[in-house]
N, C-alpha and C positions, 0 to 999 in steps of 0.2 A: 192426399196431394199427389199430384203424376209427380211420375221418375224423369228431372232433366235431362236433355241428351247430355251424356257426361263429354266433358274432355277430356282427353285420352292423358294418359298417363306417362309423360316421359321417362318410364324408368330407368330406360338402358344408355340416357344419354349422355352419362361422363363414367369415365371407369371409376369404380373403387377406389379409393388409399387406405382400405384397411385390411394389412397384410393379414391379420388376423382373423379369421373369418370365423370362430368358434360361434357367435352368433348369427350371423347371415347363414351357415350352413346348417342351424335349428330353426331355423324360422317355418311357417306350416307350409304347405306345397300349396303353389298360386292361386289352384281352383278351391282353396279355402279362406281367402283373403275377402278382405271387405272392397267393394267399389269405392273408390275413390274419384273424387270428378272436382275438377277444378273449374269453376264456370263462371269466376268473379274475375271482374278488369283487374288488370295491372297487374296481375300478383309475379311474383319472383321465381318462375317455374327454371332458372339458368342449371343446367346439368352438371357445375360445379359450386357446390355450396358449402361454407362453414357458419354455422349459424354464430356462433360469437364472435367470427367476426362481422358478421352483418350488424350484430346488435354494438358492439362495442368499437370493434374498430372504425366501422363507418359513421360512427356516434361523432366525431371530428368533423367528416363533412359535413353534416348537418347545423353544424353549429354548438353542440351540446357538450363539446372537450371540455372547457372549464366546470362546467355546471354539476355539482352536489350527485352523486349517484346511489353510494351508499353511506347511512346513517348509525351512529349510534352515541351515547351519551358521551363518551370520550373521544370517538373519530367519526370528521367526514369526508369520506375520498371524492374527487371528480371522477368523472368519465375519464379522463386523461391519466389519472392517479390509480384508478382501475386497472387502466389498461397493462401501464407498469407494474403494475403486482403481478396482476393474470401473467403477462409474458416472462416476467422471470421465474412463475411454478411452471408453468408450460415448457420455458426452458431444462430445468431442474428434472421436469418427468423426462423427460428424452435422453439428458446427457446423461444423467447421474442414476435416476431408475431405471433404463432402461427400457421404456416403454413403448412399446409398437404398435401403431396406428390399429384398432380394433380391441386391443385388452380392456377389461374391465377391471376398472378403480374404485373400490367398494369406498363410502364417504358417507362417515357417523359422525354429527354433531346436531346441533340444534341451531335456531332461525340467528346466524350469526354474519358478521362480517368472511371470518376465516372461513367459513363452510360458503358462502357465495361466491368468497374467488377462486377457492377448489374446486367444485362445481365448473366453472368457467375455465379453467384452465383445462382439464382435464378433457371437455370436450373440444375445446382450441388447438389442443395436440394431436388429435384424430382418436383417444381412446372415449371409453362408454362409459359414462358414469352409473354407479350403480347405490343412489344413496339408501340409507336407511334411518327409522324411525329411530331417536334418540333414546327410546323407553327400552326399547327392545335388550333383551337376556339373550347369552351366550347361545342357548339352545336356537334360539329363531335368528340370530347374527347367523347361526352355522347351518342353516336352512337356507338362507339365501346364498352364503359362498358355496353351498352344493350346488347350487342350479347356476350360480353366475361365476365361477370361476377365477374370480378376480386375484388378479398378481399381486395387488399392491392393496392399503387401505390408509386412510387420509384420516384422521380422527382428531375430535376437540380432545384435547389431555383430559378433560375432567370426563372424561365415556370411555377411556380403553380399555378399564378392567376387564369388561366383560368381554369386548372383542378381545383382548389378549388370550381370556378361558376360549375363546369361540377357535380361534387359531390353532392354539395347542390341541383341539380335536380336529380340525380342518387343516392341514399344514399347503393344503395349496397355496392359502394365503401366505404367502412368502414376509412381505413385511407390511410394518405397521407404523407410517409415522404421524407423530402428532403437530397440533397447530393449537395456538391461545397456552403456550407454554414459555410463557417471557422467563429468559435467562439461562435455559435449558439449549446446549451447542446442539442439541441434538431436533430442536421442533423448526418445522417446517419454515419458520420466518427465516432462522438465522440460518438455513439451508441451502435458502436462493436466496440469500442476500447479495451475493457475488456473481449471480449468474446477469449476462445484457436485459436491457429492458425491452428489447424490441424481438420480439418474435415472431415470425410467418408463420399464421395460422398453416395447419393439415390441407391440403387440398382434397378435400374430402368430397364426395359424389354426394348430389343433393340425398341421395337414398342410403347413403351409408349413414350405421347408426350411433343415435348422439348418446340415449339413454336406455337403463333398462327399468322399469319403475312398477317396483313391486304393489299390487293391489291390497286393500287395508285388513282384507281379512274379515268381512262381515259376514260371511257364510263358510266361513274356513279357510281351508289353505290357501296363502295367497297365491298368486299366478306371478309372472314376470311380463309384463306391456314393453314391447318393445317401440320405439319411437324414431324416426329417424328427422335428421335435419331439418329436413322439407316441411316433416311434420310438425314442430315449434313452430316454425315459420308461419305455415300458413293457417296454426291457432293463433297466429297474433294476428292475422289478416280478419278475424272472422269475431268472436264474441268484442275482442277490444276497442275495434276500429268500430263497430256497429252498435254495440251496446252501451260497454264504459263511456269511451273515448276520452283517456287519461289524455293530459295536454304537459308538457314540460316544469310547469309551474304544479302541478300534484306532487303530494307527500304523502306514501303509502305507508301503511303499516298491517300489521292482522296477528293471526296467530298458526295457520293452518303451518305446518312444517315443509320448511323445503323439499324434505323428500316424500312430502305427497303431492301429485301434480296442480291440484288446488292450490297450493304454497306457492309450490316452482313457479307456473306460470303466474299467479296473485303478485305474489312478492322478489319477485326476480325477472323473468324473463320478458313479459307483460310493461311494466314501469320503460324495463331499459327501451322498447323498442316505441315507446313513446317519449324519449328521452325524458320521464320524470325520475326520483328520489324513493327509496323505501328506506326507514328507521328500522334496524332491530334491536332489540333490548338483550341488556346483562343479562334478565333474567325468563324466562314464562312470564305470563301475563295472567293477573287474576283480575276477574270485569272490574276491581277500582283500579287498579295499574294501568289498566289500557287506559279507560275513561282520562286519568289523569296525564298518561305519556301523550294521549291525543292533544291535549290543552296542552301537553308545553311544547311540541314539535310543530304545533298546527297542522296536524296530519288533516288530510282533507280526504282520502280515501280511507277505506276499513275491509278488511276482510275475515271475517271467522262464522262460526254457525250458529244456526240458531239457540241454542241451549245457550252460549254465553251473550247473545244479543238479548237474552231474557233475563241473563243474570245483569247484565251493567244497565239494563234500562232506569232502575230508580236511581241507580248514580249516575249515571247520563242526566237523568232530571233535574236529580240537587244539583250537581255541578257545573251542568254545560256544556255541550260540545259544535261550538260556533262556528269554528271555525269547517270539520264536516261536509263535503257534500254528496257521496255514492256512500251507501252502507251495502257491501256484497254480503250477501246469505250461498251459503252452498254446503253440501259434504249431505245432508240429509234435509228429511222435509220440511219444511218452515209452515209450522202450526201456525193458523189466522190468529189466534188470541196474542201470538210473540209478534206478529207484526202489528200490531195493533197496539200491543205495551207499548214498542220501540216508538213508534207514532206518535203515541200521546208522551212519551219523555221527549223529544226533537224532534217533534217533526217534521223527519223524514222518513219517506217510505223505502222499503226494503229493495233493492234489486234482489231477486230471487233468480235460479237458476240450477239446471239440471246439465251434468257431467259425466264424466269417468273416467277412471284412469286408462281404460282402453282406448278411448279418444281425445287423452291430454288434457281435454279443458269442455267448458260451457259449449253444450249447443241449445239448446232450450232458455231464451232470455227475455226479457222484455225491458227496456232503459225505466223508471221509479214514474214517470208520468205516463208511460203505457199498462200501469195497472189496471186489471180486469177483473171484476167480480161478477157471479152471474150465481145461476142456482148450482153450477158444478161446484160452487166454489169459490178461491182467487186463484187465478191462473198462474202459473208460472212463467207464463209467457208465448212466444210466437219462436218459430224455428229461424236461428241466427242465421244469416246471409253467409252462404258456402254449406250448408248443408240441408238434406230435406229429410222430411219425418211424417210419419202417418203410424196408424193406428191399426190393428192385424189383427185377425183371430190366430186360431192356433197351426192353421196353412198356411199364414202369411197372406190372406187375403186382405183387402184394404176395409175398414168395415165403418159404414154409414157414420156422418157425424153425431156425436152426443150418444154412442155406443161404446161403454168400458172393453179394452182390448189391448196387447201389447203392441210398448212401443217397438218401432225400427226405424234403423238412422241410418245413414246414408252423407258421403261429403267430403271436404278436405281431409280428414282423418277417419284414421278407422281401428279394429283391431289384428293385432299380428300378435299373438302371445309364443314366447320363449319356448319350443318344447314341450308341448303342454295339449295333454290331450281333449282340453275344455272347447280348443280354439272353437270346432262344431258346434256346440254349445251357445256360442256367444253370434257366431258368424254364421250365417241359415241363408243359402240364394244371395249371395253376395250386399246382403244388408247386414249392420248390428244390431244385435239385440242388447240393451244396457240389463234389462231385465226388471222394468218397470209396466206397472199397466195406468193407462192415461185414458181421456176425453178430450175427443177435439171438439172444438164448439165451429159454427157455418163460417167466421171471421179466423178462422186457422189457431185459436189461442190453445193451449193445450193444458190441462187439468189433471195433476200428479192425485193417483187413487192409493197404490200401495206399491209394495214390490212384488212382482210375480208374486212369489212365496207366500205375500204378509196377505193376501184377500181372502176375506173368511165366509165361506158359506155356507149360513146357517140357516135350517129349515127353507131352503131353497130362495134368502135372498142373497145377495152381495153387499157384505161390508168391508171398507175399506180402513184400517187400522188406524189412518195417520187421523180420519175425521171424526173417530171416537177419542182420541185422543187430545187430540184438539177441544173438544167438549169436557173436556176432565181438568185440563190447564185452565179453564177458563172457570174454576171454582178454586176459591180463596183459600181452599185447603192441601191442593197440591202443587207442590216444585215442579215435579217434572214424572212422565208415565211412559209406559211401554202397553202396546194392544197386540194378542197374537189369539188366533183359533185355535184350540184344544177339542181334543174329541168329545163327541157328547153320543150316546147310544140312541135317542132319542132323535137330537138335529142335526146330526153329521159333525157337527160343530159346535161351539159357543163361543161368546165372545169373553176373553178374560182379560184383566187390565193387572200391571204391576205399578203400584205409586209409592212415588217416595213422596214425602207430606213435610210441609214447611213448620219449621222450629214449633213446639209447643200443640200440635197438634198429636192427637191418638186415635191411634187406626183399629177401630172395636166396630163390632158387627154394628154400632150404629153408625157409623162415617159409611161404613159399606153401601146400608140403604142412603143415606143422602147423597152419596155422590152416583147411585144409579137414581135416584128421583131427579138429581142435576143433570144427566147424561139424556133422560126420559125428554124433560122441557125441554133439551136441545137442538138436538136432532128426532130422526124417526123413532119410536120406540123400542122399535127390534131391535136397535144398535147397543140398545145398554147392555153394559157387561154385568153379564151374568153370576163372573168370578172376581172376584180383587183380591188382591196379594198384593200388603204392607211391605216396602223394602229400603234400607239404609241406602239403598245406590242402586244402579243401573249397569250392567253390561254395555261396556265401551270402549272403541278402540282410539288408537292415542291421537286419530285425527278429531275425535267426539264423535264417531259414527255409531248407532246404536246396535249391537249384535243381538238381535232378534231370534237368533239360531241359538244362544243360551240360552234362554229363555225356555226355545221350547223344546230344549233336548239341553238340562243341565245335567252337568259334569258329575260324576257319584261322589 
């Protein structure tokens, strides 16, 4: 696909408010930044921006002040009742913390009320949020305060332990206070309880930044994605407004965590600038919990991945989900056989959708009635309006349609990583690279093969992991598989599969041969794995992303 002329980039046209500049002055040197081109009507390029307040405070003009914002079984605030909270933490970080426009506010909890308006606040004062995964251990909390430096930390009471161990070896982090700590003089409710409800956002330059949003760790150490303002913004202009197109009467729900940007933007930032509602739960969600918290909120959106659209599809069946209409898939590949379970329990079809944390959100989408099948496959979709994408050998040249080759993306957002000597890596000639390799078919639809890494070739053909995999799920003996190349002296390669096998099943040399005489029928024949290895679980990170790099280099 040609490169649009881009539009220029107003970087320089409001100064900074953030006196802090510990991030803006690690960011990579310019000529290793991704293009960015803003080429869509109307968008909000204004050279002073605060993104909460676009999303919240202007939420009033619009009409949406009274209206339901956020959910949960005990409380639901308005947009109006948001706002009052947000500006008295907002106030609180300023008078009392002292905090100054640029510091980073590290923020541990889980898909909560108190962790949404922290979040919000914190970037409404002009500082950076820097959330983190709620699973995470003292040792990787104190991995991220080494590289984000954050003065302050925001925490659910029931998660400080381990940030308080993370602290006591990091003492940059100054303090720690908690929230969902009823009764306690010291948690963050009864803190700003006293503070005005009305606060003037940071005048913050569209370029100064909101977030820093650590990567999940599926090939190792995570990186730090920096984001700025502009950047939220003009991912709500692009997969939401063209693909979802959430309307004010939507009730979201999911389970991906706020602090991965799949969450953020799914379940928070996304909803609000469509002025609808997101539910969070007391607790996690296991696929009958959702299934049933959906029947009783009447949530009408959904977001989580495919492994758990696979696990609530028979409870979806027996019980119903009516009310229902977008089911988001994202965070990893979505096997045909899961969409096709999901299908025959409600049928609806999946929005599927390709991301990263370096680019905030979805650019690869298609809306649930432009699904595509063909001999590549089912498509994941067409490239979302605001950004373009094609297909590259290993020059970066653009290569013929219906030729496997990595992708590069190009568009409203891009990547800027924290300090980090990957940025290269990711950013090549002013395009990203996610680090997928794809098919584009003559109609521009694009066809997920593997990850860089995961394409196995063996005796000189190309197989791609996600579609042996895919043929393994779709035999009644397996839960769920993992496919990676291992050496073979022979074919450079083979293909090896890891399964874990549904209740009551025994993984003996003879399941072996039936699930490659099942792999045989399926697909090509070369594709059957050669290797299986029986396994109680799977390597996975806490957003469900499958860590493939265990796999093929485990730990001693």
């Amino acid at each position: 696909m040609a490169t649009p002329t881009p539009t220029p980039s107003p970087e320089h046209s409001a100064p900074s408010a953030q006196l802090d500049r510990f991030v803006h002055d690690r960011l990579p040197p310019p000529a290793q930044w991704p293009r960015l081109h803003y080429d869509l009507p109307d968008l909000p390029l204004g050279g002073q921006l605060n993104l909460v307040e676009e999303l919240l405070d202007k939420a009033a003009l619009r009409g949406w002040g009274p209206r339901p914002l956020l959910r949960s079984a005990h409380l639901t605030l308005s947009y109006a009742e948001v706002r009052q909270r947000v500006d008295r933490i907002a106030h609180w970080l300023c008078r009392e913390a002292d905090l100054v426009p640029g510091q980073r506010v590290l923020l541990r909890g889980g898909n909560s009320i108190g962790m949404a308006l922290a979040w919000l606040a914190v970037v409404k004062a002009g500082g950076i949020a820097v959330a983190s995964m709620p699973l995470l251990r003292a040792r990787e909390l104190g991995d991220i305060i080494d590289k984000a430096l954050p003065v302050l930390a925001l925490c659910d009471a029931r998660l400080v332990d381990e940030l308080a161990q993370a602290q006591a070896e990091h003492p940059v982090l100054r303090r720690i206070v908690c929230f969902g700590a009823a009764g306690d003089p010291q948690d963050l409710g009864a803190l700003v309880a006293g503070q005005p409800d009305h606060f003037t956002p940071c005048p913050t330059a569209a370029t100064d930044v909101a977030l820093l949003a650590f990567t999940s760790g599926t090939t190792g150490r995570p990186k730090a994605a920096v984001h700025t303002h502009r950047d939220v913004l003009m991912a709500c202009e692009a997969w939401p407004r063209h693909v979802l197109r959430a309307t004010p009467d939507d009730i979201v729900l999911g389970s991906p965590p706020l602090a991965f940007t799949f969450g953020l933007g799914g379940l928070l930032v996304f909803p609000m600038w469509a002025g609808a509602s997101v539910y969070f739960p007391d607790a996690g969600y296991t696929p009958e919990s959702m299934v049933r918290t959906i029947q009783n909120v009447g949530a009408t959106i959904c977001y989580t991945a495919p492994t758990f659209y696979r696990q609530m599809s028979p409870v979806a069946q027996a019980l119903g989900v009516p009310t229902l209409r977008a089911c988001v898939s994202a965070g990893e590949a979505l096997p045909e056989a899961t969409r096709q379970l999901w299908h025959a329990a409600t049928g609806l079809e999946l929005v599927d959708g390709i991301g990263a944390t370096e680019m905030f959100h979805i650019f690869i989408s298609s809306p649930a009635h432009e699904v595509r099948r063909s001999s590549h496959g089912t498509a994941i979709g067409r490239v979302v309006p605001g950004y373009v994408a094609r297909v590259v050998d290993d020059s970066g040249r653009e290569l013929p349609r219906g030729q496997v080759g990595k992708l590069a993306v190009t568009g409203l957002t891009g990547c800027r990583y924290l300090d980090e000597p990957r940025q290269t890596q990711y950013v090549k000639d002013s395009w990203n690279y996610p680090g997928d390799a794809f098919v584009e078919d003559d109609d521009g639809y694009f066809y997920y093969q593997a990850r860089d890494d995961d394409m196995i070739i063996t005796a000189g053909y190309n197989v791609g992991g996600p579609e042996v995999e895919d043929a393994l799920m779709r035999h009644p003996a397996v839960a769920e598989c993992a496919v990676i190349g291992v050496p073979d002296e022979e074919r450079g390669m083979v293909v090896k599969a890891f399964c874990v096998l549904r209740p009551g099943q025994v993984g003996d040399a003879a399941l072996v041969r039936v699930l490659q005489d099942h792999v045989k029928a399926s697909i090509a024949p070369y594709k059957y794995p050669r290797q299986i290895e029986f396994r109680s679980s799977l390597p996975r990170t806490e957003t469900g992303k499958l860590q493939r790099f265990k796999l093929r280099n485990p730990a001693p």
